[in-house]
Every structure is written in structure tokens, then in C-alpha cells.
C-alpha positions as a LaTeX table, in Angstrom:
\begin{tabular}{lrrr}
\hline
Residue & $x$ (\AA) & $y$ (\AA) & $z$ (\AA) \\
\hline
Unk1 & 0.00 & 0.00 & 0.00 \\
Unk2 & 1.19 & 3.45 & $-0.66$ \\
Unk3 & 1.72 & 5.42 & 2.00 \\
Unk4 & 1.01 & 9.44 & 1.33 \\
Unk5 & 1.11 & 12.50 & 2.97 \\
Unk6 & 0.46 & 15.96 & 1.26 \\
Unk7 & 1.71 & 19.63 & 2.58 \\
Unk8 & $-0.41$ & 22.03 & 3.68 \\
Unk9 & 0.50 & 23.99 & 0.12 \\
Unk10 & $-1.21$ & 21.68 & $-1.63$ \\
Unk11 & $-4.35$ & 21.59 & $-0.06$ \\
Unk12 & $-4.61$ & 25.85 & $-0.11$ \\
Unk13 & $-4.10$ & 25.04 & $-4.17$ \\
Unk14 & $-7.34$ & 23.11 & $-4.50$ \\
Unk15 & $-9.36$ & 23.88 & $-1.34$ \\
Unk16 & $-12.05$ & 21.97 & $-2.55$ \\
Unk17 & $-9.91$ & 19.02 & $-3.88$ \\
Unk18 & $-11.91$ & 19.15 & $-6.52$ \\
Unk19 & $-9.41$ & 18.88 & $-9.35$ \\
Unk20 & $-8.47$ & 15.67 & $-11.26$ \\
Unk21 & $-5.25$ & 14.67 & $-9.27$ \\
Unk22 & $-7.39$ & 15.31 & $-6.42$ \\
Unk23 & $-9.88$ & 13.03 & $-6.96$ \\
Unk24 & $-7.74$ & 10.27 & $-8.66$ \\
Unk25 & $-6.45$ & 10.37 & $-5.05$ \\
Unk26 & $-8.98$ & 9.71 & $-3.60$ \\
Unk27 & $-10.14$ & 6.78 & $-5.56$ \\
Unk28 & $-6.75$ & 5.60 & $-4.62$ \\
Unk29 & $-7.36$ & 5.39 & $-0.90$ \\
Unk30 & $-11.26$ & 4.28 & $-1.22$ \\
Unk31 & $-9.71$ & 1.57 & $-3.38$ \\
Unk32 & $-7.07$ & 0.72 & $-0.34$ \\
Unk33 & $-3.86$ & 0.58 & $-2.65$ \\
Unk34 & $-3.15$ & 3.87 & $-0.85$ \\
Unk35 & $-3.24$ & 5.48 & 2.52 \\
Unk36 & $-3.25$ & 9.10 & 3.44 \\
Unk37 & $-1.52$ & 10.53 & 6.70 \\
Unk38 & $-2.67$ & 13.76 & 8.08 \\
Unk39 & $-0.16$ & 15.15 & 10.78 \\
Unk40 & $-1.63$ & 17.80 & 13.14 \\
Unk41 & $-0.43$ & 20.98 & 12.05 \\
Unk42 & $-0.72$ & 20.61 & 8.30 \\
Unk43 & $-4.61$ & 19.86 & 9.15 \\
Unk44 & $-4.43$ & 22.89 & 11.60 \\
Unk45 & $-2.98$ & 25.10 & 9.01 \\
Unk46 & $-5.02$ & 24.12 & 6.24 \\
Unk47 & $-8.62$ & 24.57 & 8.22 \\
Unk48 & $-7.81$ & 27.81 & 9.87 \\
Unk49 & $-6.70$ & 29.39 & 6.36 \\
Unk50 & $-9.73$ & 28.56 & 5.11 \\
Unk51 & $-11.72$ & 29.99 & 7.88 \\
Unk52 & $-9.35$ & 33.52 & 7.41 \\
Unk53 & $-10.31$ & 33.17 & 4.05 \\
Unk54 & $-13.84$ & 32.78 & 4.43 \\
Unk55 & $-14.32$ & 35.08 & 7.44 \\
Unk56 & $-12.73$ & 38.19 & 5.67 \\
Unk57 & $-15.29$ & 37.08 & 2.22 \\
Unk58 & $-18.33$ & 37.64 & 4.95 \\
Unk59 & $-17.07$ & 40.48 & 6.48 \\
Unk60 & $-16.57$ & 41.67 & 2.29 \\
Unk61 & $-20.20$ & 41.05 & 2.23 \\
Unk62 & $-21.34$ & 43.01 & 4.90 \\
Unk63 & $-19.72$ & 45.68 & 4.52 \\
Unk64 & $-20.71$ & 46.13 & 0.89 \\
Unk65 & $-24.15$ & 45.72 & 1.94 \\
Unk66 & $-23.70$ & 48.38 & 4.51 \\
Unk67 & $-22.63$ & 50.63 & 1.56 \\
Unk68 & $-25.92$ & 49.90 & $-0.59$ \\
Unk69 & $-28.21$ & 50.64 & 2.52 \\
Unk70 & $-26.03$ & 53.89 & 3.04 \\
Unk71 & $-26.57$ & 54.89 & $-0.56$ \\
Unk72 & $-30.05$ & 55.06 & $-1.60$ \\
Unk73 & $-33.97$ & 54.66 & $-0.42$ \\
Unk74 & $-35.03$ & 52.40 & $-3.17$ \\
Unk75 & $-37.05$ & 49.70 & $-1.56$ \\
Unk76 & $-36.04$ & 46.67 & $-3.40$ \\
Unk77 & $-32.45$ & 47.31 & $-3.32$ \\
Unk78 & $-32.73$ & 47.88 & 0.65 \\
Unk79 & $-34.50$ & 44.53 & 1.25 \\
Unk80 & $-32.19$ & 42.63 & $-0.57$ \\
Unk81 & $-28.60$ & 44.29 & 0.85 \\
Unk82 & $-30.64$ & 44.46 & 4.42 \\
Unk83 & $-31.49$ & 39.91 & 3.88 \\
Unk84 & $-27.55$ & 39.91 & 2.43 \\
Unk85 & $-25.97$ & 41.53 & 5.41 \\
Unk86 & $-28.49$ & 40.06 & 8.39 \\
Unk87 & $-27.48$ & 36.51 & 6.15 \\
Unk88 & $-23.58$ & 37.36 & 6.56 \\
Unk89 & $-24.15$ & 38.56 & 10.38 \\
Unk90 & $-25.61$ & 35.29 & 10.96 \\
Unk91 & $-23.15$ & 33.25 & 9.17 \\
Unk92 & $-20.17$ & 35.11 & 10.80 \\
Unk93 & $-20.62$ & 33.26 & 14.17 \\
Unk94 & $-21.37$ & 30.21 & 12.21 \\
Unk95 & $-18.85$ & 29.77 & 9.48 \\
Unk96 & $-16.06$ & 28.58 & 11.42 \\
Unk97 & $-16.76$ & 24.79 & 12.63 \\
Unk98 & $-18.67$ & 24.55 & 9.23 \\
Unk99 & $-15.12$ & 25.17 & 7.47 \\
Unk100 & $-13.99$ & 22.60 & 9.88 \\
Unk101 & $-17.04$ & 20.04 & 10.02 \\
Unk102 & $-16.02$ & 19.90 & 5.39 \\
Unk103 & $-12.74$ & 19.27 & 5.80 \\
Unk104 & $-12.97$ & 16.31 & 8.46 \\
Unk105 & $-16.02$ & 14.90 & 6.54 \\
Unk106 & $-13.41$ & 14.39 & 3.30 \\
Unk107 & $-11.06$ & 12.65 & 5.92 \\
Unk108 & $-13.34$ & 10.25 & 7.20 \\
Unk109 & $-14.32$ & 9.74 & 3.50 \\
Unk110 & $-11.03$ & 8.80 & 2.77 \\
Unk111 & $-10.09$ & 7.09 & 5.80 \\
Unk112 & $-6.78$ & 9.36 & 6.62 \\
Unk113 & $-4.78$ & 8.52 & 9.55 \\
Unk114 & $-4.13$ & 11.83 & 11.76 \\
Unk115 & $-1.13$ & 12.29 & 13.73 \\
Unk116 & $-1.69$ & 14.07 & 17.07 \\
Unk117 & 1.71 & 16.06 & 18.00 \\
Unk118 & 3.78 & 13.86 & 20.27 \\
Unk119 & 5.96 & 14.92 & 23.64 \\
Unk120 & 9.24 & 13.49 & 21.36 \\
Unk121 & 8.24 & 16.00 & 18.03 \\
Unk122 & 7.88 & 18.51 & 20.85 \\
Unk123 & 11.13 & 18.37 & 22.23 \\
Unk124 & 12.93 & 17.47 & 18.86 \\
Unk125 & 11.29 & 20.30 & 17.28 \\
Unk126 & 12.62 & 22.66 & 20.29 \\
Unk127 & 16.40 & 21.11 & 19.44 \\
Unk128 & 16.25 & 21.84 & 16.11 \\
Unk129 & 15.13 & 25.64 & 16.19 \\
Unk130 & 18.42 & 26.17 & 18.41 \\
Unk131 & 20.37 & 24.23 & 16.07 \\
Unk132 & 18.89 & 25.85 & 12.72 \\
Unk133 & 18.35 & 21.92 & 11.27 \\
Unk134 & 16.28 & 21.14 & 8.68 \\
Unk135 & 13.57 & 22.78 & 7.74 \\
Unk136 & 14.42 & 25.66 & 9.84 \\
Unk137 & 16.33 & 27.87 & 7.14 \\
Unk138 & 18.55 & 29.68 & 9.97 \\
Unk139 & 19.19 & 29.75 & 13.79 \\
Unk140 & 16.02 & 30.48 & 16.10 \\
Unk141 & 13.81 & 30.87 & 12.72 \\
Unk142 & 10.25 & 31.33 & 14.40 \\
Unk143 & 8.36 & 31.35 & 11.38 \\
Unk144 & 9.61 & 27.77 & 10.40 \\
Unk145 & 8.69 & 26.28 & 13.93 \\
Unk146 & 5.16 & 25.06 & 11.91 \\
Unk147 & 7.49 & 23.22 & 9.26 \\
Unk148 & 9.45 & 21.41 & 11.72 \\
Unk149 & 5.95 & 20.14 & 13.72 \\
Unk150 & 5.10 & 19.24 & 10.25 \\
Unk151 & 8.92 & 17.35 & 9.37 \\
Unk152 & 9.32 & 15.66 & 12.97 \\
Unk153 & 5.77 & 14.12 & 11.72 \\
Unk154 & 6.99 & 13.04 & 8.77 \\
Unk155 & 9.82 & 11.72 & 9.72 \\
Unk156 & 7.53 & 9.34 & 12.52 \\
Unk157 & 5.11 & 7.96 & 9.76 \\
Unk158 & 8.19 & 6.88 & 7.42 \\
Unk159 & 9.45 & 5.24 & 10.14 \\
Unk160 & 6.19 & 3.55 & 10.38 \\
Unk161 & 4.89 & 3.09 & 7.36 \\
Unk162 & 8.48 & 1.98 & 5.34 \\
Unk163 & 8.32 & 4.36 & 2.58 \\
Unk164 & 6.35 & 7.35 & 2.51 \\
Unk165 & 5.30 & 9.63 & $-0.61$ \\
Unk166 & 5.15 & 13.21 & 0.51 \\
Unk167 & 4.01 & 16.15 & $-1.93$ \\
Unk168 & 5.07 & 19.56 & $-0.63$ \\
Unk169 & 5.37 & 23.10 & $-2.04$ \\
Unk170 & 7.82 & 24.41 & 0.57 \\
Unk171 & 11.19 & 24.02 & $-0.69$ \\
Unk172 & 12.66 & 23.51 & 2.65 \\
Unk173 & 10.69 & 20.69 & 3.69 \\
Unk174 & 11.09 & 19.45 & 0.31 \\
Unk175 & 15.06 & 19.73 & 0.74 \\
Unk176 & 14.35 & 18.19 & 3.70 \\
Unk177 & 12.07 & 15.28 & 2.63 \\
Unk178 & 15.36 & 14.49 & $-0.58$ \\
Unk179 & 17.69 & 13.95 & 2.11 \\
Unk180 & 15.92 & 11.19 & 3.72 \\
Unk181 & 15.55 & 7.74 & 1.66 \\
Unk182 & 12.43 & 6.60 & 3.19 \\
Unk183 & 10.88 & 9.73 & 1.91 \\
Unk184 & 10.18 & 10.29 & $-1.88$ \\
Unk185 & 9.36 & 14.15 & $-2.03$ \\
Unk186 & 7.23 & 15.75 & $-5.40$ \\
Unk187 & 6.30 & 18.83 & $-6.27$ \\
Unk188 & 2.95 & 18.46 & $-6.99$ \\
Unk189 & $-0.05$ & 15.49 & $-6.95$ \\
Unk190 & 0.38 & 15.36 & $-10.81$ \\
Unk191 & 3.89 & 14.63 & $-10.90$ \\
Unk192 & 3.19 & 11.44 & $-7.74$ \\
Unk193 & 0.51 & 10.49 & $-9.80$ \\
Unk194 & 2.89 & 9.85 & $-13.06$ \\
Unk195 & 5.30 & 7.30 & $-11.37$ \\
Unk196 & 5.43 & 3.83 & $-11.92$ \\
Unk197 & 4.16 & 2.41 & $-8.35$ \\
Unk198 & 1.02 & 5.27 & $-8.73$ \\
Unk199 & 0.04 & 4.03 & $-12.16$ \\
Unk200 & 0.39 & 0.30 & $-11.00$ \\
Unk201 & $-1.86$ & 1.02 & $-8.39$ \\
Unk202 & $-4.13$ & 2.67 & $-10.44$ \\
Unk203 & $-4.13$ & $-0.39$ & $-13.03$ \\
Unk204 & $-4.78$ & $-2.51$ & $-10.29$ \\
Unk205 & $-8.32$ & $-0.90$ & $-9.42$ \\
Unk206 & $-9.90$ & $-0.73$ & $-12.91$ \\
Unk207 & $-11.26$ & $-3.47$ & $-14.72$ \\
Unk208 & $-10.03$ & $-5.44$ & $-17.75$ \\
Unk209 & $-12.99$ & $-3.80$ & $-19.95$ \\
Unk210 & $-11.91$ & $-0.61$ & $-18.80$ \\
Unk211 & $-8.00$ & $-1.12$ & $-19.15$ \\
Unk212 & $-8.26$ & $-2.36$ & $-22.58$ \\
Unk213 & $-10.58$ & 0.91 & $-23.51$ \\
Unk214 & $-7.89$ & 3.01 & $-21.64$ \\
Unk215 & $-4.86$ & 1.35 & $-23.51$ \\
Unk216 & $-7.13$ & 1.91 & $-27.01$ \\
Unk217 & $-8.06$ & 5.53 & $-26.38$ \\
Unk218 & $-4.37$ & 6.47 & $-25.30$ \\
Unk219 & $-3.39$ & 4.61 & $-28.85$ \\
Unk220 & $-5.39$ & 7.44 & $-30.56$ \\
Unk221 & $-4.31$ & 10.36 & $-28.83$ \\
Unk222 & $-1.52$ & 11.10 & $-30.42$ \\
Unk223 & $-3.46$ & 11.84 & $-33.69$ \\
Unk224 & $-4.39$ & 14.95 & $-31.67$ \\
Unk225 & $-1.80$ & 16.62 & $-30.73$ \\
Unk226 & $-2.34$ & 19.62 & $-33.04$ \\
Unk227 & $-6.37$ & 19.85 & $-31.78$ \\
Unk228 & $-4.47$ & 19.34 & $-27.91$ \\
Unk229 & $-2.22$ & 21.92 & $-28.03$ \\
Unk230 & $-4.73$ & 24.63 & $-29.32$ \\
Unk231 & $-6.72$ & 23.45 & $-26.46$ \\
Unk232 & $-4.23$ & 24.06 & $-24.02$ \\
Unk233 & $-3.53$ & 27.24 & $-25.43$ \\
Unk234 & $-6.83$ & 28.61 & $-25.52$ \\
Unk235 & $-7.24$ & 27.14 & $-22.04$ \\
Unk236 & $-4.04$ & 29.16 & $-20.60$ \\
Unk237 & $-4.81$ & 32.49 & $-19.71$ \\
Unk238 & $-7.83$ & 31.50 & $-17.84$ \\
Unk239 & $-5.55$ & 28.82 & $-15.88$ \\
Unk240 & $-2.00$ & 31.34 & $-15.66$ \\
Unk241 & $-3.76$ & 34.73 & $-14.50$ \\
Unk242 & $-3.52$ & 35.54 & $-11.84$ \\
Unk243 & $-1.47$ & 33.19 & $-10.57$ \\
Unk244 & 1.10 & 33.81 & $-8.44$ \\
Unk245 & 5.37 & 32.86 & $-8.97$ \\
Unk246 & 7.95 & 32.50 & $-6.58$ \\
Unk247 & 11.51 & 32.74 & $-8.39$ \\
Unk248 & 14.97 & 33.45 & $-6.99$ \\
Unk249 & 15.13 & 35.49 & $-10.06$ \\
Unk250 & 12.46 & 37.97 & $-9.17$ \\
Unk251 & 13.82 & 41.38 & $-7.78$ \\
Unk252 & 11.22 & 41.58 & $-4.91$ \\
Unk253 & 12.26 & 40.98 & $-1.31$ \\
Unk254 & 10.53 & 37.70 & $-1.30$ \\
Unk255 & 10.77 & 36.80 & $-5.07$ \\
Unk256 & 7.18 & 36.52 & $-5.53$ \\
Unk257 & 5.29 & 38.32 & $-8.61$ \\
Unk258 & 1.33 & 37.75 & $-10.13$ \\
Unk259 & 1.02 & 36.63 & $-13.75$ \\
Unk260 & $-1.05$ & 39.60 & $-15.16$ \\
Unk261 & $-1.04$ & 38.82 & $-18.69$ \\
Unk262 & $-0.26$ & 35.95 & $-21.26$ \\
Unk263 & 1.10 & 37.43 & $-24.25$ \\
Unk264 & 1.90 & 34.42 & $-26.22$ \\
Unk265 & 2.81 & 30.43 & $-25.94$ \\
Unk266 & 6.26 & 29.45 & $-27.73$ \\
Unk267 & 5.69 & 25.78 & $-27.48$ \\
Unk268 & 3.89 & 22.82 & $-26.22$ \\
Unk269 & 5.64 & 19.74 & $-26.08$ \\
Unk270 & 2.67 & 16.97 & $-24.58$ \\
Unk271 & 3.83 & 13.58 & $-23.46$ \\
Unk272 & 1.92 & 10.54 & $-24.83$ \\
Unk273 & 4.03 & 8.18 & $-22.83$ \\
Unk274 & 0.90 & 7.64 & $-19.81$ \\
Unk275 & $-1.73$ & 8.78 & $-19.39$ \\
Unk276 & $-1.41$ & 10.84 & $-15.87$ \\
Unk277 & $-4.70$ & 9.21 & $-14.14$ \\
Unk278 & $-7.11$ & 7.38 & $-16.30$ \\
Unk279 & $-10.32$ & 6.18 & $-15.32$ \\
Unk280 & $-13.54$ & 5.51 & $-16.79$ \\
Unk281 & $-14.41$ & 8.88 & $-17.37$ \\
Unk282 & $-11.28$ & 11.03 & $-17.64$ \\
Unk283 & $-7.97$ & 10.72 & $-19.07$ \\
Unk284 & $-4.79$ & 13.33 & $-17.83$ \\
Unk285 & $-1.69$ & 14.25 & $-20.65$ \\
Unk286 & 0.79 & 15.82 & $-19.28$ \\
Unk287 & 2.39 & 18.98 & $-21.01$ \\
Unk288 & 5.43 & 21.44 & $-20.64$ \\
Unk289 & 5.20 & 24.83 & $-22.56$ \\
Unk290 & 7.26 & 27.66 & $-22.69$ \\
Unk291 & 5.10 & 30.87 & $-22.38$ \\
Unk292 & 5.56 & 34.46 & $-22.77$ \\
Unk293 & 3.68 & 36.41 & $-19.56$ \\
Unk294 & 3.33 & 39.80 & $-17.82$ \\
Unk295 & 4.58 & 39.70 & $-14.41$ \\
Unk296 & 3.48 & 42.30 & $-11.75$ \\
Unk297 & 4.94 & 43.54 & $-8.82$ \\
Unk298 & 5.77 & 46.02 & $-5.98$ \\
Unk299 & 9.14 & 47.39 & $-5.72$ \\
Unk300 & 10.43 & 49.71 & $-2.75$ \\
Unk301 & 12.05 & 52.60 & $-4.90$ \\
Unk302 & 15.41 & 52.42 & $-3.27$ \\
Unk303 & 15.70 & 48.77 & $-4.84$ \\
Unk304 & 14.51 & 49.87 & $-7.82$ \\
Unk305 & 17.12 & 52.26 & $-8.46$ \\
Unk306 & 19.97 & 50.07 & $-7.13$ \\
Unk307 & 18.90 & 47.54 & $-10.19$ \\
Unk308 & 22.06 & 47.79 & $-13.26$ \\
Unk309 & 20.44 & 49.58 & $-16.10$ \\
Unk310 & 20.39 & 46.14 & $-17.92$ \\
Unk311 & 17.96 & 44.67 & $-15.44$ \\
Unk312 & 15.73 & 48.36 & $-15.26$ \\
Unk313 & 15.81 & 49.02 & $-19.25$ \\
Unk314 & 12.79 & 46.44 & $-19.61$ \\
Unk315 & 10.80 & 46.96 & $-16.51$ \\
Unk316 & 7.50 & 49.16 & $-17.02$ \\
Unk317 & 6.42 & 51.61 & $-14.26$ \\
Unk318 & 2.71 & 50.76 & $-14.07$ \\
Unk319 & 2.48 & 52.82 & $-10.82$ \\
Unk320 & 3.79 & 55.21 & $-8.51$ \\
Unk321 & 3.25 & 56.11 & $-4.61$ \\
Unk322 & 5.44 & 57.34 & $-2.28$ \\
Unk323 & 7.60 & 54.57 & $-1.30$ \\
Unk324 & 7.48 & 51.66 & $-4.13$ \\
Unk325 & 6.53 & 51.28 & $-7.83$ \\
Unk326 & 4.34 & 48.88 & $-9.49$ \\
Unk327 & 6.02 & 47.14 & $-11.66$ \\
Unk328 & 5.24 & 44.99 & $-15.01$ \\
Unk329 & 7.52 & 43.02 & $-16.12$ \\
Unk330 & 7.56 & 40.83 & $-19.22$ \\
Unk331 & 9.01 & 37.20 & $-18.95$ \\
Unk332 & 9.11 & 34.14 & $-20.87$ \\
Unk333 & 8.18 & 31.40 & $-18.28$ \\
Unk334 & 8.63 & 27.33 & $-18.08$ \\
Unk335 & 5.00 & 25.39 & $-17.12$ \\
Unk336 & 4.39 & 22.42 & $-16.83$ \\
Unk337 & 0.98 & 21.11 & $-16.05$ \\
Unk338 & $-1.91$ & 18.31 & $-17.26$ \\
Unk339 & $-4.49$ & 18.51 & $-19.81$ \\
Unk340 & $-7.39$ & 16.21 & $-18.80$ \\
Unk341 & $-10.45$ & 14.99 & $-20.78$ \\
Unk342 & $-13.40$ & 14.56 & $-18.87$ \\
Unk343 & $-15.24$ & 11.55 & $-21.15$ \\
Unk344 & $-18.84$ & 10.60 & $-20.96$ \\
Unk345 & $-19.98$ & 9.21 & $-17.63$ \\
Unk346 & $-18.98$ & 5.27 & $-17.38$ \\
Unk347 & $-18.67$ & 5.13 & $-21.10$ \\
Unk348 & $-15.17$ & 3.18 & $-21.01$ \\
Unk349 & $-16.06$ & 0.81 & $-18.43$ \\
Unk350 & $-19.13$ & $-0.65$ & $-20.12$ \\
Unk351 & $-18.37$ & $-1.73$ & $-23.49$ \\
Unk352 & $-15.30$ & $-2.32$ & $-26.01$ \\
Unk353 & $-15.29$ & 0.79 & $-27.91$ \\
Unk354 & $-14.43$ & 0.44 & $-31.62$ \\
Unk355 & $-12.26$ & 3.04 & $-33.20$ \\
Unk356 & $-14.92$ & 5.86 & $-34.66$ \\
Unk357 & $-16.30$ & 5.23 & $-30.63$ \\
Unk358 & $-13.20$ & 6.37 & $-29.68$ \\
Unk359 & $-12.96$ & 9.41 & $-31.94$ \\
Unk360 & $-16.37$ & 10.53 & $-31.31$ \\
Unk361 & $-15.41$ & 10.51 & $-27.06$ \\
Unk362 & $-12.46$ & 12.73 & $-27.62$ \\
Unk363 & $-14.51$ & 14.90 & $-29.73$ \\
Unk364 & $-16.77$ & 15.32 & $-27.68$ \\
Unk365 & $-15.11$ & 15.38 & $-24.55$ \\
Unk366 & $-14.77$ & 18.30 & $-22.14$ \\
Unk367 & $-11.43$ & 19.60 & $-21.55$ \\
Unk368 & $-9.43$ & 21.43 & $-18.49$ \\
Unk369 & $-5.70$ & 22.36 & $-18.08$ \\
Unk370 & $-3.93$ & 22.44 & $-14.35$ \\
Unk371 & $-0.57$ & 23.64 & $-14.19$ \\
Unk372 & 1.10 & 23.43 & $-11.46$ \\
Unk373 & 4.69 & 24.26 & $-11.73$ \\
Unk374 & 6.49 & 27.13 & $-13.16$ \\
Unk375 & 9.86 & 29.35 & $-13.25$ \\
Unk376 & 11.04 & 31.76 & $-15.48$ \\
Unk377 & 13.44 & 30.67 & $-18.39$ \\
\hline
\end{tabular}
């Protein structure tokens, strides 16, 4: 059985695990070729982002009702903002175990194993913050102490479990997680569902019918690479903007930027090899692409001015206050992400599908791009 455990990152990404490498997981651990571990503070940080998140989109609420009751007498536009904010009032001292109640519902779904924090974490935790050990990027590093909770867990459910398949966005822990051999570290669910033990799982929980429809449509793909790779690039802006980028080359204090803009795609290589998580109803390509974007960003002035003319000559003053600019900046950026096709409901498990069946599902099938990794050239 595989053994899994996922960052807190990756759940902010897709809240409502909702995407396809989301659910493939789960069909994974209802199918018990899989497990999922759920140490305390990744659960902890998860549920009470989502309750910031959702308490300030209330609070939004209200207040913009408050702002249509200030503004006018019309009756019907005072009944409804005075229902919206008495809704959001209401809601406000509610929303907060209901965020909660979701999130541990989808646990017990899946069956994950939590991990309560321990007296030995605790204390090891406490030793490394002195000692500036992994994750903890320096000496006495408060803001890392959740990481190390979150590490010290790790480490305790490799121990027990053998092996243990960790997916992470924080380069630290994922530094962290390479070190160790009984922890195989990925950047993202796509990229743990691609390897070889994931897909052999997955093979193991569909049926022959279905495999043999799988293997067929995955034989015909490949015809349609020129129809895929319009898709994807029709799909992109939607998916890119406004997504955020962290990259060491990035003049900002913490290297982050927003993708404003797409401009234009350079290329789309798709792999054919696998198909990333194929089911009965939907089939994942993955794809790498090399894009041309609009980055945006704040820049204290002083830094801006200490840049070499080489670095400044291309950057675009979009605004102006007293102490930083806004800037846009135009990059060509490396993606790499999955195009899925969502097929008619059940269609591949039922019958052997003949080639013009097979055609006529990726015709008609919907399609959706994730990507989930990027850097600038």
C-alpha cells in the first residue's frame, strides 16, 4: 500500500480538492492501494486558512451591503442588501466549525490517519530551532517552527509506514524530505501520480474492460496533438492569470510576482508516454510549454534604483506612490501542467469501444488544463 502525505501547500491550491489529481487520489485510498496521513499541524494550518479566508469574504459582504443601505432609499435594493448583510451577520458566528465540520467529513471519507503532535516532536522540534536543522532555514527561525511540527511528523510515519510519498510546495521541507531515503518528495499530486508504483496502483483498481478501452483511447491520442495543443492554449490564460510565482530570479524581497497577462505560448511539447490518471471517465496528458507572460509587482524605490540599467531598461512603471513602484515586467516562463479529458460518464467501463467510438469521445469530450509548476526561463 502506498503510503502518502500531502503539505499544507497543496491543499490551499485546490481547497475543494476538486481537481483531477485530487480526486484520482482519492479513488486511490477508497480503493485501499493507498493510505493518506494527516499530521496535526498541516490539518491545523489548512482549516484555519480557510476559515481567514472565508471570514474576511463575509465580512466583504457586509460591509458592501452596509454601503448599498447607506446609498439610496429604493425599496427593493434595501430589502435585498438588508437579507444579504443580516445573512452574513448570521453566518459570521457560524462559518467557522462549518469550514472545519467539510474538511474532516473528506477525511473520514477517505479514511486518513491523523497524527496528534507527540511529547518526542515537541522536544525534537525545540532542538532543532536552536540548532537551525532542517527545515528551519537559519538559527532560532520562528516562522519555520510550523514546518518542523510538520517534518518531525513526517519523519515518525516513514518510520512507520516503510516508505512514505510526501508532496510539498515548501522548498525547505522538500530539501528536507530528498535527504531522507524513506521519503520520496514531489512537487505536486500530478507529478506522484505519473510514477510507476502510482500508475500500478491505479491499473490494479480498474477493470479489464476498462483497461483495454484506456490502452485503445491512449493509442489514438496522439493523432491529436495539433487539436491538444490549441486546447491548451486557448485554455491558458484563464488557468495562468492571476497566478502567483515565486523565483529566486524575481527582484522583490521575497521573489514573488502575479502573472497579469499571457502574451503568447512558444511551445507545447505533450507527453503521450501515460496517461497521468485514467479512469472511466477522464484521461490526464501531461504537457510542458514555454510561455511568454506579464509579471506584476511592488518594488520599494530604493531597490529599484539600485537595479544595473540592464535589469531596469525592460521593466514598465505601471504605478507610482510614495515609497514603491508597481512594476510589469515581461518574462518568458517554463509550465508544466496536465491537460485532462473529462469523457462521458462510465462510457469506457461498459463496453469495447471500436475506433470511430473512440474518436467521437475525444470529440466530444470536455477539456481542463492544471498547471502546477512554473519558473522563469
Amino acid at each position: 500500500m502506498l503510503a502518502i502525505a500531502i503539505d499544507t501547500s497543496i491543499y490551499k491550491s485546490d481547497a475543494k480538492r476538486r481537481r483531477p489529481a485530487f480526486r484520482a487520489l482519492t479513488r486511490l485510498v477508497k480503493g485501499n492501494v493507498a493510505s493518506l496521513a494527516m499530521p496535526f499541524f498541516v490539518k491545523r494550518e489548512f482549516v484555519t486558512k480557510q476559515q481567514t479566508i472565508v471570514g474576511d469574504a463575509i465580512k466583504a459582504i457586509t460591509s458592501a451591503a452596509g454601503t448599498i443601505l447607506d446609498n439610496t432609499n429604493q425599496a427593493d435594493l434595501r430589502a435585498y442588501a438588508q437579507q444579504v448583510r443580516d445573512d452574513a451577520r448570521q453566518l459570521q458566528t457560524a462559518f467557522s466549525p462549518l469550514i472545519e465540520s467539510e474538511f474532516d467529513n473528506w477525511l473520514t471519507e477517505v479514511e486518513a490517519h491523523e497524527y496528534p503532535i507527540t511529547l518526542e516532536q515537541a522536544e525534537n522540534v525545540a532542538k532543532d530551532y536552536f540548532t537551525g536543522a532542517p527545515p528551519f532555514k537559519n538559527l532560532k527561525n520562528r516562522n519555520d517552527i510550523p514546518d518542523s511540527f510538520i517534518w518531525r511528523a513526517l519523519l515518525d510515519i516513514a518510520k512507520e509506514s516503510g516508505q512514505l510519498h510526501f508532496v510539498t510546495g515548501d522548498n525547505e521541507l522538500f530539501d528536507a524530505a530528498q535527504a531522507v531515503p524513506q521519503i520520496t518528495p514531489y512537487r505536486s499530486l500530478d507529478e506522484f501520480l505519473q510514477t510507476k508504483e502510482c500508475q500500478a496502483a491505479i491499473r490494479s483498481l480498474r477493470s479489464r474492460t476498462l483497461d483495454e478501452n484506456i490502452q485503445h483511447v491512449q493509442a489514438h491520442l496522439v493523432e491529436h496533438e495539433t487539436d491538444f495543443t490549441q486546447r491548451i492554449t486557448n485554455l491558458l490564460p484563464d488557468e495562468m492569470v492571476p497566478k502567483h510565482i515565486h523565483d529566486e530570479l524575481l527582484p522583490t524581497v521575497d521573489h514573488d510576482a502575479t502573472i497579469c497577462n499571457v502574451n503568447w505560448v512558444n511551445s507545447i511539447k505533450i507527453s503521450f508516454d501515460d496517461g497521468t490518471y485514467s479512469w472511466a471517465t477522464e484521461i490526464g496528458l501531461f504537457f510542458k510549454l514555454s510561455v511568454y507572460c506579464t509579471l506584476e509587482y511592488a518594488l520599494p524605490k530604493t531597490e529599484y534604483h539600485m537595479l544595473p540599467l540592464d535589469d531596469r531598461k525592460d521593466l514598465k512603471v505601471a504605478e507610482d506612490n510614495e515609497y514603491s513602484f508597481g512594476i510589469e515586467d515581461d518574462q518568458t516562463l517554463e509550465a508544466r501542467g496536465v491537460l485532462t479529458l473529462k469523457l462521458p460518464d462510465r462510457t469506457l467501463e461498459d463496453i469495447t469501444l471500436s475506433d470511430s467510438d473512440i474518436e467521437s469521445l475525444i470529440a466530444n469530450a470536455d477539456y481542463s488544463i492544471e498547471v502546477y509548476e512554473i519558473e522563469i526561463e
